[in-house]
PDB file of N, CA, C and O in Angstrom:
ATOM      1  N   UNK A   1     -44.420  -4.294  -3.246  1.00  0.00           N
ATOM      2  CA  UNK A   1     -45.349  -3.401  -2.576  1.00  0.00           C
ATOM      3  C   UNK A   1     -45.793  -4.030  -1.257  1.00  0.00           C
ATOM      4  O   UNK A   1     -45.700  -5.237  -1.038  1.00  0.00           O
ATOM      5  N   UNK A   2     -46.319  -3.069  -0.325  1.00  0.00           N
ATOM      6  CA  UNK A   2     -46.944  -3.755   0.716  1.00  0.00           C
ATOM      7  C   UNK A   2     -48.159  -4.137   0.547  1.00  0.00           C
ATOM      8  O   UNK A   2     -48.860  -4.056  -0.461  1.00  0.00           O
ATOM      9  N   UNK A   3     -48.474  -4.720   1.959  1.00  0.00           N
ATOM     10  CA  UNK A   3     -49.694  -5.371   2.007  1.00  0.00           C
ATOM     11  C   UNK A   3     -51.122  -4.402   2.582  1.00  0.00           C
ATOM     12  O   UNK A   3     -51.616  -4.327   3.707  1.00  0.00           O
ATOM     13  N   UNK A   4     -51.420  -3.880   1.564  1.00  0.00           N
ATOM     14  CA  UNK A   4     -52.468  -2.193   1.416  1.00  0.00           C
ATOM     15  C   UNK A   4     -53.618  -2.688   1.939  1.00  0.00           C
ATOM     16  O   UNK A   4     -54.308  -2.357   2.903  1.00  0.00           O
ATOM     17  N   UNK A   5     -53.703  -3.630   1.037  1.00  0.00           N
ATOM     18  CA  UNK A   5     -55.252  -4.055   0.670  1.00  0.00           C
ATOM     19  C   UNK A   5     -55.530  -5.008   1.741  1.00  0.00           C
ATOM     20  O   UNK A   5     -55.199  -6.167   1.494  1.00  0.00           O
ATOM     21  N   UNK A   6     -56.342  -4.654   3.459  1.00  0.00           N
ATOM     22  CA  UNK A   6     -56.524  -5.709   4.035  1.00  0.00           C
ATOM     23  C   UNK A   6     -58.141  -6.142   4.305  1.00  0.00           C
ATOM     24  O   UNK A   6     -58.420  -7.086   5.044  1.00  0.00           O
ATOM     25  N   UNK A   7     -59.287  -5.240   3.533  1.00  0.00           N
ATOM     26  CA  UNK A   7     -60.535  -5.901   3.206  1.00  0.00           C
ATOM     27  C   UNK A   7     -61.093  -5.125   2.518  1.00  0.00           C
ATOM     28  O   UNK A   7     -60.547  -4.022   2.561  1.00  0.00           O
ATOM     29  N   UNK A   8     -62.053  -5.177   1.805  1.00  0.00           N
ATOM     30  CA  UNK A   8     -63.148  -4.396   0.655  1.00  0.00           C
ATOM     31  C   UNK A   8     -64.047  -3.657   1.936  1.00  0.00           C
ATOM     32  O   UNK A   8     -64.445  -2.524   1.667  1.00  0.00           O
ATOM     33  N   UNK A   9     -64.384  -4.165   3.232  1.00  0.00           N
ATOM     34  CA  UNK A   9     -65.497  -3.842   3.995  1.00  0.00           C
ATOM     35  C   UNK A   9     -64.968  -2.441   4.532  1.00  0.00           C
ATOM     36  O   UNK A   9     -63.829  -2.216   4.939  1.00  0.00           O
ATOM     37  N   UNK A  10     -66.311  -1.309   4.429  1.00  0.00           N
ATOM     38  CA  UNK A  10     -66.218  -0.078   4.518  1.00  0.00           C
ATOM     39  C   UNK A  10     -66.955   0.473   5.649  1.00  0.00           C
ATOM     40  O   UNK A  10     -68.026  -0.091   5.873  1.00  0.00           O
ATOM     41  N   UNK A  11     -66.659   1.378   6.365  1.00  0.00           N
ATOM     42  CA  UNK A  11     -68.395   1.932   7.164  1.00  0.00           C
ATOM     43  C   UNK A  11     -69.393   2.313   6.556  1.00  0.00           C
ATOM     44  O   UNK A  11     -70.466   1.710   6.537  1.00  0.00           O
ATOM     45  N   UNK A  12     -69.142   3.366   5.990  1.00  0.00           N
ATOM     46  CA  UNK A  12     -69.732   4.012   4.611  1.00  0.00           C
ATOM     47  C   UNK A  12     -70.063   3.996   3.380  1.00  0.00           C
ATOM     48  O   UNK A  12     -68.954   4.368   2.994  1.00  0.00           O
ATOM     49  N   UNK A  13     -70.531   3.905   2.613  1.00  0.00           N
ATOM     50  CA  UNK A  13     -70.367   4.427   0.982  1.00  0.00           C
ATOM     51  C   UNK A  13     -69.514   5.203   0.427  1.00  0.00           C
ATOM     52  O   UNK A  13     -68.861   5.040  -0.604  1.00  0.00           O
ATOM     53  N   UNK A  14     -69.570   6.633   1.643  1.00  0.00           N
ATOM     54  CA  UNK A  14     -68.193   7.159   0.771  1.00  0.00           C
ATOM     55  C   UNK A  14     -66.984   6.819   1.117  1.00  0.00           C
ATOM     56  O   UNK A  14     -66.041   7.145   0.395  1.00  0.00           O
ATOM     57  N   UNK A  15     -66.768   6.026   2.408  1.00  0.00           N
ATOM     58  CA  UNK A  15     -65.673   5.767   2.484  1.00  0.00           C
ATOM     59  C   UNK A  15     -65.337   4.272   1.268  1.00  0.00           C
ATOM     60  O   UNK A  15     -64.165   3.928   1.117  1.00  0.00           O
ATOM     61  N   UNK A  16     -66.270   3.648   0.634  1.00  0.00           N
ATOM     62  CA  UNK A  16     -66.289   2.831   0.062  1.00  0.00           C
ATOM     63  C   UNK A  16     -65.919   3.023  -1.757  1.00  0.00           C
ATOM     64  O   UNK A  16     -65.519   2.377  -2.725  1.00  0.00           O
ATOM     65  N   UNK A  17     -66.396   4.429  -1.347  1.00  0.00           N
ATOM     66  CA  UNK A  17     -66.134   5.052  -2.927  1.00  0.00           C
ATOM     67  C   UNK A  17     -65.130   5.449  -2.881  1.00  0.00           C
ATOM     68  O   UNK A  17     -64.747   5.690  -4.026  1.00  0.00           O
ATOM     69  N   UNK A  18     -64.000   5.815  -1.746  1.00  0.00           N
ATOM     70  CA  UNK A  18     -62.979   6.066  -1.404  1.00  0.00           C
ATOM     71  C   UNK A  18     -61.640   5.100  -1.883  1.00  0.00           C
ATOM     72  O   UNK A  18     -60.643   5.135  -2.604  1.00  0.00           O
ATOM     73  N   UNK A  19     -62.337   4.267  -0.988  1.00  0.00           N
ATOM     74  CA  UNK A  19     -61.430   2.654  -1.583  1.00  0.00           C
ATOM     75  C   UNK A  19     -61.876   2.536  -2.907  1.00  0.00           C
ATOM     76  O   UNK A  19     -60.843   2.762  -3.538  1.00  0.00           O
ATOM     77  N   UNK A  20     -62.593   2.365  -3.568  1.00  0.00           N
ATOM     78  CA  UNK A  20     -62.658   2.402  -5.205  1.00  0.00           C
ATOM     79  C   UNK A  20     -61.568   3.068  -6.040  1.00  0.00           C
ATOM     80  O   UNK A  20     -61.037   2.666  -7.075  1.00  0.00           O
ATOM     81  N   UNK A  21     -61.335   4.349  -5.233  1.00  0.00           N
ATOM     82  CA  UNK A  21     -60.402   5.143  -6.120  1.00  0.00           C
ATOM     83  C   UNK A  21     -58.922   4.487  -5.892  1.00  0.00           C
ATOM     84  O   UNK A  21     -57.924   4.261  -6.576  1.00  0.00           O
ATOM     85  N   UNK A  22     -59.238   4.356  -4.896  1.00  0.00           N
ATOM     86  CA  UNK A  22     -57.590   4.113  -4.451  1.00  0.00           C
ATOM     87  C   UNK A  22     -57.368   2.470  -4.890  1.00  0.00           C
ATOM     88  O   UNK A  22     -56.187   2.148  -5.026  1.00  0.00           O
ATOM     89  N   UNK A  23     -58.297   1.499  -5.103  1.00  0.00           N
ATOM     90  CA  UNK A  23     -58.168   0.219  -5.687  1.00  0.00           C
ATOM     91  C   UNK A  23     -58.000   0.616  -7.196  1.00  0.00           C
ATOM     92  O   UNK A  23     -57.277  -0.127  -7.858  1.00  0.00           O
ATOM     93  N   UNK A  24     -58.536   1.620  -7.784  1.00  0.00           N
ATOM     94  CA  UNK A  24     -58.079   1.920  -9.268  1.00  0.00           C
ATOM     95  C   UNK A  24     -56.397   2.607  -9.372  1.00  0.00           C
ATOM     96  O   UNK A  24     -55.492   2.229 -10.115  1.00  0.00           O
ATOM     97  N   UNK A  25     -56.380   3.591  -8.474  1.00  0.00           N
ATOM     98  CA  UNK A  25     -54.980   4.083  -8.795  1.00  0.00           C
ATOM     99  C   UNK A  25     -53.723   2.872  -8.457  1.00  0.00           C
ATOM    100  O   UNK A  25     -52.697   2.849  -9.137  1.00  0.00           O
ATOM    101  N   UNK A  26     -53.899   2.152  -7.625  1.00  0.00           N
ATOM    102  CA  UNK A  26     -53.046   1.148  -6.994  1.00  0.00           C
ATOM    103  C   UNK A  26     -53.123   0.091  -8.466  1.00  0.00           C
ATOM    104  O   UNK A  26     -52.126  -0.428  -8.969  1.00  0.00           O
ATOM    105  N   UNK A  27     -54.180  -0.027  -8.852  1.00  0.00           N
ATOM    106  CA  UNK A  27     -53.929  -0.870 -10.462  1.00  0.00           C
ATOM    107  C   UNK A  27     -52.556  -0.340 -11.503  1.00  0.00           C
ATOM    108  O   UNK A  27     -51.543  -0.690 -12.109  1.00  0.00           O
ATOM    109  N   UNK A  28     -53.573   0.916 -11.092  1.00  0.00           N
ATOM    110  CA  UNK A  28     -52.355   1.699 -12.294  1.00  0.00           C
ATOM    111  C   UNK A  28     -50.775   1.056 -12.050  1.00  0.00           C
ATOM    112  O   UNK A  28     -50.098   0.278 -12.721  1.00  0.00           O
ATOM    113  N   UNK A  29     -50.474   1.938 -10.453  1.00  0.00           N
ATOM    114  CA  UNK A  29     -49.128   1.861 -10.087  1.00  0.00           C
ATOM    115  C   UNK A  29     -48.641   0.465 -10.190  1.00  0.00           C
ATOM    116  O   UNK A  29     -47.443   0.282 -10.403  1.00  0.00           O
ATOM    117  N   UNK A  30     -49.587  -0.707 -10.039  1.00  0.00           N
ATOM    118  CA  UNK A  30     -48.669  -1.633 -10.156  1.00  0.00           C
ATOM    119  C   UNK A  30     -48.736  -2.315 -11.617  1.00  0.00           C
ATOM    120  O   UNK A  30     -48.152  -3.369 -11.870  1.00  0.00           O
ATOM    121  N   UNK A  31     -49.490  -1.617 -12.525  1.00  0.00           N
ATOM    122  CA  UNK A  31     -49.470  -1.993 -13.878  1.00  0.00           C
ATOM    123  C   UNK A  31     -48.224  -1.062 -14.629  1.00  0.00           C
ATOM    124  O   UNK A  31     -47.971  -1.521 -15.743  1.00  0.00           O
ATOM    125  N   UNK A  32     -47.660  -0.246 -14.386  1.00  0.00           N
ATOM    126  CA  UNK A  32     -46.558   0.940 -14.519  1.00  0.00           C
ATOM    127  C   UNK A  32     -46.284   1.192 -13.516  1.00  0.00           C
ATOM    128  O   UNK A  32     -46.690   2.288 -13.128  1.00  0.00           O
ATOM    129  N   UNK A  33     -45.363   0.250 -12.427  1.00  0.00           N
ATOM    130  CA  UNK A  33     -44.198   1.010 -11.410  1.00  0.00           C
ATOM    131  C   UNK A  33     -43.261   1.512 -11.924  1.00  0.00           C
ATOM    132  O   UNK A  33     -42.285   1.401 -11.183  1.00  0.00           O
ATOM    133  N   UNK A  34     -42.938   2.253 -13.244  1.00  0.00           N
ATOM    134  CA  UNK A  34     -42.221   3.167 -13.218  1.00  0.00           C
ATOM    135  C   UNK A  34     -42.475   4.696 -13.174  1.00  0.00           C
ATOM    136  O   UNK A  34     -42.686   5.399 -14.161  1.00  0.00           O
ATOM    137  N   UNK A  35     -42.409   5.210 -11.559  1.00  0.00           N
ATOM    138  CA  UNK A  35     -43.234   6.179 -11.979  1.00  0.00           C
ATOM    139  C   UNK A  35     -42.821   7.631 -12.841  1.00  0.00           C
ATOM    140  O   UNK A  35     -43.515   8.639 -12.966  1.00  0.00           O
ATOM    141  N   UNK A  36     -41.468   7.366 -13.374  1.00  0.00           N
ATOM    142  CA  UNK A  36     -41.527   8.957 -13.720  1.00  0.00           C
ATOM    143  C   UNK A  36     -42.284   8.177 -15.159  1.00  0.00           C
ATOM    144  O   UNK A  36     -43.271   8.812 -15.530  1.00  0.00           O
ATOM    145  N   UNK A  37     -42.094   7.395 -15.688  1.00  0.00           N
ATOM    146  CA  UNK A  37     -43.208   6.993 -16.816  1.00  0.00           C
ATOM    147  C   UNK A  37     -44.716   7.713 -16.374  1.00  0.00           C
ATOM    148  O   UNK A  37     -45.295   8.762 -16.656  1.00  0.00           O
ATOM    149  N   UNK A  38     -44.988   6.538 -15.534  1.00  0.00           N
ATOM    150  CA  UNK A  38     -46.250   6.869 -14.907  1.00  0.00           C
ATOM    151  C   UNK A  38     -46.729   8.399 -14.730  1.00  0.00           C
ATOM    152  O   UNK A  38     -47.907   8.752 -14.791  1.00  0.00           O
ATOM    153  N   UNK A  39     -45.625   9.252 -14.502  1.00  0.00           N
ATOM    154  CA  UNK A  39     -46.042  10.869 -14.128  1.00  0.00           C
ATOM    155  C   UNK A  39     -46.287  11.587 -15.783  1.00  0.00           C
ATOM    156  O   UNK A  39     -47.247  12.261 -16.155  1.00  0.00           O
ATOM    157  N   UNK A  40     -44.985  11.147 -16.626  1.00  0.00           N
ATOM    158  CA  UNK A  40     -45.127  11.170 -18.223  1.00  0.00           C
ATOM    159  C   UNK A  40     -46.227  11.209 -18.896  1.00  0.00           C
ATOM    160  O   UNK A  40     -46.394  11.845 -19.937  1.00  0.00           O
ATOM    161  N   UNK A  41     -47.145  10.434 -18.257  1.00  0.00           N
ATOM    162  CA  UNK A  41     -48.469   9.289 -19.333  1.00  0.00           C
ATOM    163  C   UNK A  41     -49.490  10.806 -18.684  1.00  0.00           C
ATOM    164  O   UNK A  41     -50.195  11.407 -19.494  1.00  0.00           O
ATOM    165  N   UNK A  42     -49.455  11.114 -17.691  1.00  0.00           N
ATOM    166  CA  UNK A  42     -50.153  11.993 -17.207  1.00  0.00           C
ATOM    167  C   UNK A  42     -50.451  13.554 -18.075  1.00  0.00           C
ATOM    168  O   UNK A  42     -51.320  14.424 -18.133  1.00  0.00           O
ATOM    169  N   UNK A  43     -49.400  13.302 -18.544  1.00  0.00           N
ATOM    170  CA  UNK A  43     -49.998  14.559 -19.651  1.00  0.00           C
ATOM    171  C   UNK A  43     -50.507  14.332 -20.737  1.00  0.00           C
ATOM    172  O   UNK A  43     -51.025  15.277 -21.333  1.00  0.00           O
ATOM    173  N   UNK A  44     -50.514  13.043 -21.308  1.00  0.00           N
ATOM    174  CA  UNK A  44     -51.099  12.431 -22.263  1.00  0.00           C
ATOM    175  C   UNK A  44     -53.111  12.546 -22.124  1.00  0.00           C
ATOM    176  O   UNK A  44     -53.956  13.163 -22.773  1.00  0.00           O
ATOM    177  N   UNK A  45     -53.166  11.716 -21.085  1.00  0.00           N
ATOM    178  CA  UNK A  45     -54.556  12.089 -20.571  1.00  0.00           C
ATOM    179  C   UNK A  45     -55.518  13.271 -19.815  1.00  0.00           C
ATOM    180  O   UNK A  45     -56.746  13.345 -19.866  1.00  0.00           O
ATOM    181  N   UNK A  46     -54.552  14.197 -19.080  1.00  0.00           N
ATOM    182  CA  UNK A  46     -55.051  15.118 -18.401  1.00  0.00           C
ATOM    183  C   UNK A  46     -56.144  16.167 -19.116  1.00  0.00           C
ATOM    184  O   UNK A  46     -57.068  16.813 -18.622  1.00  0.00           O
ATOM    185  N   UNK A  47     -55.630  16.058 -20.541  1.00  0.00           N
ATOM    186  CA  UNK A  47     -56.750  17.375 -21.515  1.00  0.00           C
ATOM    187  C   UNK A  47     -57.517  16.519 -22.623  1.00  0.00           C
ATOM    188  O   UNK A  47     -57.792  16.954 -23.742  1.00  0.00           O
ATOM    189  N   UNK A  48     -57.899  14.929 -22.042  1.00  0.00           N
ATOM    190  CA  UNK A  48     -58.358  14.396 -23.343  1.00  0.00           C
ATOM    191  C   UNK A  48     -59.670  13.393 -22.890  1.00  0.00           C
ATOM    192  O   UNK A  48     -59.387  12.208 -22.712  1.00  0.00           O
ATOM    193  N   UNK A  49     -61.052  13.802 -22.700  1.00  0.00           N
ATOM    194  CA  UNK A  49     -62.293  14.007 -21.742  1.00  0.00           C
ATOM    195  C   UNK A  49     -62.529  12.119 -21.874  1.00  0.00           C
ATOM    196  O   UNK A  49     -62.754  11.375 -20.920  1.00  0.00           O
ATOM    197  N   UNK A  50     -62.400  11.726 -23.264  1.00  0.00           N
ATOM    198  CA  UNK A  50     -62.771   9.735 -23.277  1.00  0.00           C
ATOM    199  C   UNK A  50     -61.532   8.960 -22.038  1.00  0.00           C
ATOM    200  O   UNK A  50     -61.817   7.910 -21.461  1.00  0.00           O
ATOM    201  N   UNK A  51     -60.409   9.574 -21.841  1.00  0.00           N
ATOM    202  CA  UNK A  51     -59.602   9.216 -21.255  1.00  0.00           C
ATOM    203  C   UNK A  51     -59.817   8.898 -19.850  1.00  0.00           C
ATOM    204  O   UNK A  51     -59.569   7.899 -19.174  1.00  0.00           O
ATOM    205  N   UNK A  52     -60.450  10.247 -19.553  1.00  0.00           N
ATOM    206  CA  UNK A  52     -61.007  10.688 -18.093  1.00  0.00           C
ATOM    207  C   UNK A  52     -62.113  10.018 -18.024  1.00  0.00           C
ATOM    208  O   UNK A  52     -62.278   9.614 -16.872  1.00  0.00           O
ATOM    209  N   UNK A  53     -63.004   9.693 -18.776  1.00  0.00           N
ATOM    210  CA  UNK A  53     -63.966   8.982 -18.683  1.00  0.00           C
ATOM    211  C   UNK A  53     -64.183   7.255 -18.620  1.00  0.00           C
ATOM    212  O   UNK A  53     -64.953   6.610 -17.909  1.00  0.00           O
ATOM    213  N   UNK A  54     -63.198   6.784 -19.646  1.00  0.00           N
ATOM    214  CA  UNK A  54     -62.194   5.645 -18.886  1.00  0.00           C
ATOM    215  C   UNK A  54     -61.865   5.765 -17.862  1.00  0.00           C
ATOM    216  O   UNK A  54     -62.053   4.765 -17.170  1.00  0.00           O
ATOM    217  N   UNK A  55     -61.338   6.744 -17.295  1.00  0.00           N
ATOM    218  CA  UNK A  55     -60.548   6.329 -15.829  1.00  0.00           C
ATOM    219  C   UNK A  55     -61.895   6.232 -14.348  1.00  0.00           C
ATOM    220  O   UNK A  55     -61.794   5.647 -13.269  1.00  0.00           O
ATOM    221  N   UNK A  56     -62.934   6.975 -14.850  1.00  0.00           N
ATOM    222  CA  UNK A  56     -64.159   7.379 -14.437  1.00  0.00           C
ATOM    223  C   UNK A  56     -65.067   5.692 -14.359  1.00  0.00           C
ATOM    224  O   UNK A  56     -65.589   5.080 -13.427  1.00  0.00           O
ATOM    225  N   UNK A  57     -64.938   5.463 -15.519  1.00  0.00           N
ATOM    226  CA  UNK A  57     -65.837   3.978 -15.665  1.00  0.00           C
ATOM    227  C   UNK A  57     -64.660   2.799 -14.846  1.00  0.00           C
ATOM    228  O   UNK A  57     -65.217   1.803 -14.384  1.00  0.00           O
ATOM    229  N   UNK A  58     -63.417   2.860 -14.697  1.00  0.00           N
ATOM    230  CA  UNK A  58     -62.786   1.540 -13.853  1.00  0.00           C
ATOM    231  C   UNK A  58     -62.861   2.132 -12.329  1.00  0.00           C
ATOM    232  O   UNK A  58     -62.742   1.269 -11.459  1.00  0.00           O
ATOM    233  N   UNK A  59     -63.004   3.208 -11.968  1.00  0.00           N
ATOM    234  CA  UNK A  59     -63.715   3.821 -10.427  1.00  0.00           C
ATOM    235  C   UNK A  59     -64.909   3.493 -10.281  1.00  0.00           C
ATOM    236  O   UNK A  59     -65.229   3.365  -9.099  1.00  0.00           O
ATOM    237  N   UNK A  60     -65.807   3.280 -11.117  1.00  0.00           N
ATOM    238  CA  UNK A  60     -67.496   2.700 -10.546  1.00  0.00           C
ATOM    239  C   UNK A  60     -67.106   1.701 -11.161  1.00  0.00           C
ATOM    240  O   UNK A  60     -67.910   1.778 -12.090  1.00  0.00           O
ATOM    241  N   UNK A  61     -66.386   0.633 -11.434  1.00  0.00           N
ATOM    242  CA  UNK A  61     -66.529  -0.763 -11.327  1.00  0.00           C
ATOM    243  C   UNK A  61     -66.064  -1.370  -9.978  1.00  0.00           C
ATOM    244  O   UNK A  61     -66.741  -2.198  -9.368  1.00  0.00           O
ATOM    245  N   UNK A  62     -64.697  -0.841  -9.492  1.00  0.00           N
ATOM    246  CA  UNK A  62     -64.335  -0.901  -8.162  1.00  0.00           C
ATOM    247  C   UNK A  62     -65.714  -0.863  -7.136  1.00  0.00           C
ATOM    248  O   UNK A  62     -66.144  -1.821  -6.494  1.00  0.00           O
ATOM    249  N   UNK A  63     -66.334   0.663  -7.177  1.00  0.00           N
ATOM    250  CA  UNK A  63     -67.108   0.797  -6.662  1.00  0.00           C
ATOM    251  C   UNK A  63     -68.830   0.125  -6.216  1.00  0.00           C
ATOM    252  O   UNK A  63     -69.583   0.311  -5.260  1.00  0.00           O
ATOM    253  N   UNK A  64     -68.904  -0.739  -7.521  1.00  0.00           N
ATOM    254  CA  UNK A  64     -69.398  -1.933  -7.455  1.00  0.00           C
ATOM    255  C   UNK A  64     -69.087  -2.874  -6.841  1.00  0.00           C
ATOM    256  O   UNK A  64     -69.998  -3.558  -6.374  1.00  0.00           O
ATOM    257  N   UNK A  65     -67.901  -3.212  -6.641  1.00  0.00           N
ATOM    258  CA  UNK A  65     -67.433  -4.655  -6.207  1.00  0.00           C
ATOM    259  C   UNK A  65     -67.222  -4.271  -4.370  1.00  0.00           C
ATOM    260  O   UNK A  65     -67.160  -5.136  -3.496  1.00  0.00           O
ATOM    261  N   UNK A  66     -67.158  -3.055  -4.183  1.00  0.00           N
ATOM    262  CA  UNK A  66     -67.280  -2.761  -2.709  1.00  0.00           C
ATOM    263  C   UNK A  66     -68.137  -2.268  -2.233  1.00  0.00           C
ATOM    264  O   UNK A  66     -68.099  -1.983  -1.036  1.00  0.00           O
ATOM    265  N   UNK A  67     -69.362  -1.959  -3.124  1.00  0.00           N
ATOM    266  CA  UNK A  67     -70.629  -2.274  -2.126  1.00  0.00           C
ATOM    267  C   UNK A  67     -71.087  -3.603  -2.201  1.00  0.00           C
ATOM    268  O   UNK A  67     -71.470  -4.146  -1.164  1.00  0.00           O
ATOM    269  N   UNK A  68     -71.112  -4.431  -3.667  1.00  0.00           N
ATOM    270  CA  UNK A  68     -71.412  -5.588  -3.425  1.00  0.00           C
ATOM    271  C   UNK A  68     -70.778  -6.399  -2.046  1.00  0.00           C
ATOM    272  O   UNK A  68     -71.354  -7.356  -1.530  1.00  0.00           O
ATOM    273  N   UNK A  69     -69.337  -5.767  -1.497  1.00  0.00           N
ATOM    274  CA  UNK A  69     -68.857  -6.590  -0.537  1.00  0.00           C
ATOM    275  C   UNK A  69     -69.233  -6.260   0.759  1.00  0.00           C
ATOM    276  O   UNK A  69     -68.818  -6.824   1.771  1.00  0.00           O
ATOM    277  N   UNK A  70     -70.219  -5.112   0.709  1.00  0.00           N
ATOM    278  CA  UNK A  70     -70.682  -4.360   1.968  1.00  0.00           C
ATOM    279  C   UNK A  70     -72.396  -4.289   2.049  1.00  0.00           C
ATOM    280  O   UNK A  70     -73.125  -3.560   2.721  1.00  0.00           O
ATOM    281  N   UNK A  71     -72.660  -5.202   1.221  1.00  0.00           N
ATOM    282  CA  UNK A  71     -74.440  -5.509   1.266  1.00  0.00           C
ATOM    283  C   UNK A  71     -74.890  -4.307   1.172  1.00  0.00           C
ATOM    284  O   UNK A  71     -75.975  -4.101   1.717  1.00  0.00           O
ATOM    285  N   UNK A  72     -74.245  -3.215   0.497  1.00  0.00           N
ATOM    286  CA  UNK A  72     -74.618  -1.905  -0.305  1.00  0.00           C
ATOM    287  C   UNK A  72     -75.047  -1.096   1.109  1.00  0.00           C
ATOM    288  O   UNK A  72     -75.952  -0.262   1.070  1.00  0.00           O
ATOM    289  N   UNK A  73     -74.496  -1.332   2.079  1.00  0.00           N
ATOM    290  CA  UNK A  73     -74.498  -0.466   3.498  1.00  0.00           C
ATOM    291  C   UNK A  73     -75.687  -0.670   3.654  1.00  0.00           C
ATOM    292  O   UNK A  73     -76.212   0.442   3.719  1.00  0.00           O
ATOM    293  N   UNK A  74     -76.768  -1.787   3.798  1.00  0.00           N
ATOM    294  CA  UNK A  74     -77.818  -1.818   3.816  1.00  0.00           C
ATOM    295  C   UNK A  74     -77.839  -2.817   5.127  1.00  0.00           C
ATOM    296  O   UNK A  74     -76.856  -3.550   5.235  1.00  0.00           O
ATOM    297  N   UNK A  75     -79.137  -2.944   6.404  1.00  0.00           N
ATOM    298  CA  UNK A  75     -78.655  -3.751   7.112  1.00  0.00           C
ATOM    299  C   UNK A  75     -79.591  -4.707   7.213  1.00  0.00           C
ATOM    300  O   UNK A  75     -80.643  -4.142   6.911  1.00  0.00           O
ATOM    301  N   UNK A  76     -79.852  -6.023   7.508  1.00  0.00           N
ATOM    302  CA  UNK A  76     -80.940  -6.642   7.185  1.00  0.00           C
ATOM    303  C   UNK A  76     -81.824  -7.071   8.411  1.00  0.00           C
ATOM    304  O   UNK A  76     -82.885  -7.667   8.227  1.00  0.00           O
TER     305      UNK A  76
END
């Protein structure tokens, strides 16, 4: 893969919640680069709400770790 990831630091929050998502899906893909697997597994979870809610709780952990890296857009 390339080199995606070149800092946690955001302007925003939402652009920060942005990168959260995309630091979770980029887990996925490189935890299962196979993607027609990867597209497979997708119907497994799409109609099953704890699943989604897992995927929900590793997006606000991301999202933690990039405001923590952005002093929570706060300025001092």
């Amino acid at each position: 893969m390339d080199n995606w990831l070149e800092s946690l630091k955001t302007n925003t929050a939402q652009e920060g919640f942005e990168l959260a998502i995309k630091l979770s899906r980029m887990g996925v893909k490189y935890t299962q680069p196979d993607m027609d697997v990867l597209k497979a597994g997708r119907k497994q979870y799409a109609d099953d709400p704890a699943l989604l809610i897992n995927s929900s709780q590793v997006v606000a952990i991301h999202f933690q770790t990039v405001a923590k890296a952005n002093n929570y857009w706060t300025s001092d």
